[in-house]
Each structure stands twice: as structure tokens, then as C-alpha cells.
C-alpha positions as CSV (number, residue, x, y, z in Angstrom):
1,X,107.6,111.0,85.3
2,X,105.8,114.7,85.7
3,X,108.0,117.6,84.0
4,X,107.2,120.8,85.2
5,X,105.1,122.9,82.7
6,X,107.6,125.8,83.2
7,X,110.6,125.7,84.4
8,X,111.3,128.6,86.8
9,X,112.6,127.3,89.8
10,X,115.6,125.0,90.2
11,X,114.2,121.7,90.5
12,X,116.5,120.4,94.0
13,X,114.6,117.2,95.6
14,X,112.4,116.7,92.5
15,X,110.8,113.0,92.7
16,X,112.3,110.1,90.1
17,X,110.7,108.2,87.6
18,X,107.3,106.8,88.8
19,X,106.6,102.9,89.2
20,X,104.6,100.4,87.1
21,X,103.1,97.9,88.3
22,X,102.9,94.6,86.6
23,X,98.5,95.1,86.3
24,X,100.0,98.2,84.3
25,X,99.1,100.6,87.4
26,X,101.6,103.0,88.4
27,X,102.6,105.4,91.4
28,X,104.2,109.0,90.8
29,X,105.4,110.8,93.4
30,X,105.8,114.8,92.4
31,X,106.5,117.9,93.9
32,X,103.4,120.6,93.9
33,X,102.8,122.7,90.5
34,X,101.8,122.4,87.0
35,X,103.0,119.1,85.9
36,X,102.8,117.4,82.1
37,X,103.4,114.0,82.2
38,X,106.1,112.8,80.3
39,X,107.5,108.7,79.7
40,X,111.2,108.5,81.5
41,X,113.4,106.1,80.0
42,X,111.5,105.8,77.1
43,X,111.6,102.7,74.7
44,X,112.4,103.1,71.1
45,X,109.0,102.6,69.3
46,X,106.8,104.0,72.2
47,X,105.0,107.2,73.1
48,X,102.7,108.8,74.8
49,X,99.2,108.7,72.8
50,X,97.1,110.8,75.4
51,X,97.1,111.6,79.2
52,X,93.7,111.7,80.8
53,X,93.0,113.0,84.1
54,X,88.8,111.4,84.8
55,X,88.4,111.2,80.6
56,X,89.9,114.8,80.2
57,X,92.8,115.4,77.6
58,X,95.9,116.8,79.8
59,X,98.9,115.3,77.6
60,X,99.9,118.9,76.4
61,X,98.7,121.4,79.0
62,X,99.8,119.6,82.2
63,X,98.2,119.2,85.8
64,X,97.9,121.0,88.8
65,X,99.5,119.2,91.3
66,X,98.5,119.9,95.0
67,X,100.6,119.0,98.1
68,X,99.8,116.3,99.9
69,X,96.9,115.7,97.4
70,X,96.3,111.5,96.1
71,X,95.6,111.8,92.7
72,X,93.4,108.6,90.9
73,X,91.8,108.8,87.4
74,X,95.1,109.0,85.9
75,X,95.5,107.2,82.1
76,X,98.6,107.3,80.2
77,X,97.9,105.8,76.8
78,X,100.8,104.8,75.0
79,X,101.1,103.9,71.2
80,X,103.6,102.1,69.3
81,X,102.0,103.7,66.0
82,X,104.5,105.9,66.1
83,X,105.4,108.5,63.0
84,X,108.6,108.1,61.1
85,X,109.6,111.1,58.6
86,X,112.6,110.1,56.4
87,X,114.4,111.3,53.3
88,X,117.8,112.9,51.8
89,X,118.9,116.2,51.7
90,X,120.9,117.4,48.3
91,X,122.1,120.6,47.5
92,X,121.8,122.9,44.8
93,X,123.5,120.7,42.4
94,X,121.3,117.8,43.2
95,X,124.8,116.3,45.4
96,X,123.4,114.4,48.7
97,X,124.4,116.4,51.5
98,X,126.1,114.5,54.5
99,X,126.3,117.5,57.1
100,X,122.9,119.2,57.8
101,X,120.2,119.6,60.7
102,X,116.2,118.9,59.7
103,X,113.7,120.7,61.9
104,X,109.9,119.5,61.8
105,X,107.6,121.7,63.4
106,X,103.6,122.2,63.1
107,X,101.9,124.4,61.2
108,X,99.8,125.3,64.1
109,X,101.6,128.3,65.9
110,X,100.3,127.5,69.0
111,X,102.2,124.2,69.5
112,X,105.1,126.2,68.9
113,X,105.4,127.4,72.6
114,X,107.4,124.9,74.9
115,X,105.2,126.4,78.0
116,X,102.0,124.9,76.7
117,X,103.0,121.9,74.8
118,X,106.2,120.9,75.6
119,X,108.7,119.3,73.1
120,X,106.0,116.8,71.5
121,X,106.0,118.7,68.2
122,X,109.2,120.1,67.5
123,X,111.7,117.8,66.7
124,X,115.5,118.0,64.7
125,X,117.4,115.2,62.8
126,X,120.7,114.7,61.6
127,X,122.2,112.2,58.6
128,X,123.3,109.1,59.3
129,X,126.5,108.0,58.0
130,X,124.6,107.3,54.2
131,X,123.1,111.0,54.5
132,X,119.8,109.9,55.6
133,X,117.8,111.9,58.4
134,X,114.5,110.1,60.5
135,X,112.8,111.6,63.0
136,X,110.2,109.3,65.0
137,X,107.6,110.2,67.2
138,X,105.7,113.3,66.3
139,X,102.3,113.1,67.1
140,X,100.1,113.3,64.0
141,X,99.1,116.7,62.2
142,X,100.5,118.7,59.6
143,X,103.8,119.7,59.7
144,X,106.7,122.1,58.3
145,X,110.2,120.3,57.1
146,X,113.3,122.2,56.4
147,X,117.3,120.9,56.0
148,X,119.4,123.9,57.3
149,X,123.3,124.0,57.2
150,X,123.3,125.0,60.8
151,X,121.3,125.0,63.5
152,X,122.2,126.7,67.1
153,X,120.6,124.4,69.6
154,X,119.6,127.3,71.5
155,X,117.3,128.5,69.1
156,X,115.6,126.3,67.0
157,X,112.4,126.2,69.3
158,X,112.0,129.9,69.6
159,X,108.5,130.9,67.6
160,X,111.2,134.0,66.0
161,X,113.4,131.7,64.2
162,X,110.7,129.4,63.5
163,X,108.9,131.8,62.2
164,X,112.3,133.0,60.0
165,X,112.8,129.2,58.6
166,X,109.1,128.4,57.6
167,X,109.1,130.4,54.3
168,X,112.2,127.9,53.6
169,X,110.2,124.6,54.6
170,X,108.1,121.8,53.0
171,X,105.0,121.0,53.9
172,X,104.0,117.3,55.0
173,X,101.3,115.8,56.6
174,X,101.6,112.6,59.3
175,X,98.8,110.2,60.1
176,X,99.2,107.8,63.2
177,X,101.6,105.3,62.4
178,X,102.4,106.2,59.2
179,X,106.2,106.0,57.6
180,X,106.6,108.8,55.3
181,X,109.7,109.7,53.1
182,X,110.2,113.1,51.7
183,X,113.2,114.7,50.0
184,X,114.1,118.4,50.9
185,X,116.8,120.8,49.5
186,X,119.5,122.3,52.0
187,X,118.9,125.6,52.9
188,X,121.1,128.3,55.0
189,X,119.8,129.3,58.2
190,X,120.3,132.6,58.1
């Protein structure tokens, strides 16, 4: 499906989910604007690798969409080398912590603005029911890690708190595909 880059008008009679075609082919209908391509109804294990507009790399800064304009030279490559960070949070006492928020974000400040990248690097996980977090799907790069008590959903992408919380964070690095698991201590958000 195309996403718009920014989102500053209500999106009324915005397109659906494009079709694939069994030869892998697909058809996107959109409305006219800067578009990033993004996978709708996406299967666990999957992700988009790279989008390629004739061999150029759009995947994070989108397309110009024109009206009434047929677009070819479109590649979506997907992967299903996926990243997978894992790991327990304790607290000062060296306790496993059952009630906490991980946010992964890159070290590189510039993939910290939505606008321009969209949601590919920043990414939250909470425990499962054994106080484990994952989060899957980050493309590869270097990355800051840091288990919070709280997190306000509203502002854990803004490059403000970000920048706030990355003094508190751990550093880790992700390769395509790879499963990494890393311990981190709970820290308050504030």
C-alpha cells in the first residue's frame, strides 16, 4: 500500500491495499503526493528489504505520485531475514521486571524523523507473560536499547524525548537476519 510521507490532510477516498499478482506483479492504485510504500497486512517474518523506483533506493524517502500518471519500474524487495532483539529487563536488585516498555531507536539522528523515514527504525516492546521483550523487524544498523517504567505513546518517537532517554540506553548493533539477545536494566522515564 502507499502511506503518505506526511500526513496533513485527512486521507477521505484513500485507495486500499494494492494487488499481487500470482507472477509476483502487483497494481497500486494511490491518490497524488509523496507516497512511501509500505506492506499492508503484513505476514509475521516478512518485510520490506528495499523499494526501487528504475534501480533507485525510495524505501525511506517516498515517491512523488502524479495524477493520472502509470507508474512501471516499481521493485518491492522483501526479506524474511528479518532482526530479532530479545532479552530481560531486572531491576536494581537484579529482580526480572514483568511491567516495562523497551524502545529501540538508531543511533543515526536522522532516522529519527517520522517525515523522512517513517516508522522502520523506531520500534517498542513489552514482556510477555515470562518477562521477556522481542522486537522483530528493524532493518539493520546500530541501535540504542532502553527498558523504561513508562512510556506515553504519544511521545516516544519525538527526537526531544529520544534525545532525553539515550543517555539511559545500551548500545547494540543488528546485522540482516541476525537474533540477538541482550539484557538491559529498567530505567524511569523521566
Amino acid at each position: 500500500m502507499a502511506q503518505p510521507v506526511v500526513f496533513d490532510t485527512p486521507m477521505f477516498g484513500m485507495a486500499g491495499p494494492g494487488v499481487v499478482n500470482d507472477d509476483f506483479t502487483f497494481e497500486l492504485k494511490t491518490r497524488p503526493g509523496k507516497m512511501r510504500i509500505q506492506l499492508a497486512g503484513q505476514a509475521p517474518g516478512w518485510s520490506i528489504r528495499a523499494v526501487r523506483y528504475r534501480g533507485q533506493d525510495i524505501t525511506d524517502p517516498g515517491f512523488e505520485f502524479r495524477a493520472n500518471e502509470n507508474i512501471t519500474d516499481l521493485e518491492v524487495e522483501l526479506t524474511n531475514r528479518e532482526t530479532n532483539l530479545s532479552g530481560l529487563v531486572t531491576n536494581d536488585r537484579g529482580a526480572t521486571v514483568k511491567d516495562y516498555a523497551v524502545v529501540v531507536f538508531p543511533h543515526d539522528r536522522e532516522k529519527w524523523n517520522l517525515t523522512s523515514v517513517g516508522m522502520r527504525y523506531l520500534k517498542t516492546g513489552r514482556p510477555d507473560q515470562d518477562g521477556r521483550f522481542k522486537v522483530s523487524g528493524l532493518p539493520p544498523g546500530d541501535y540504542y536499547a532502553v527498558a523504561l517504567d513508562y512510556v506515553d505513546s504519544s511521545e516516544w518517537t519525538e527526537t526531544e524525548y529520544l534525545d532525553r532517554i539515550r543517555s539511559k540506553a545500551t548500545d547494540v548493533s543488528l546485522n540482516e537476519g541476525e537474533t540477538k539477545s541482550i539484557d538491559l536494566r529498567l530505567k524511569t522515564a523521566s
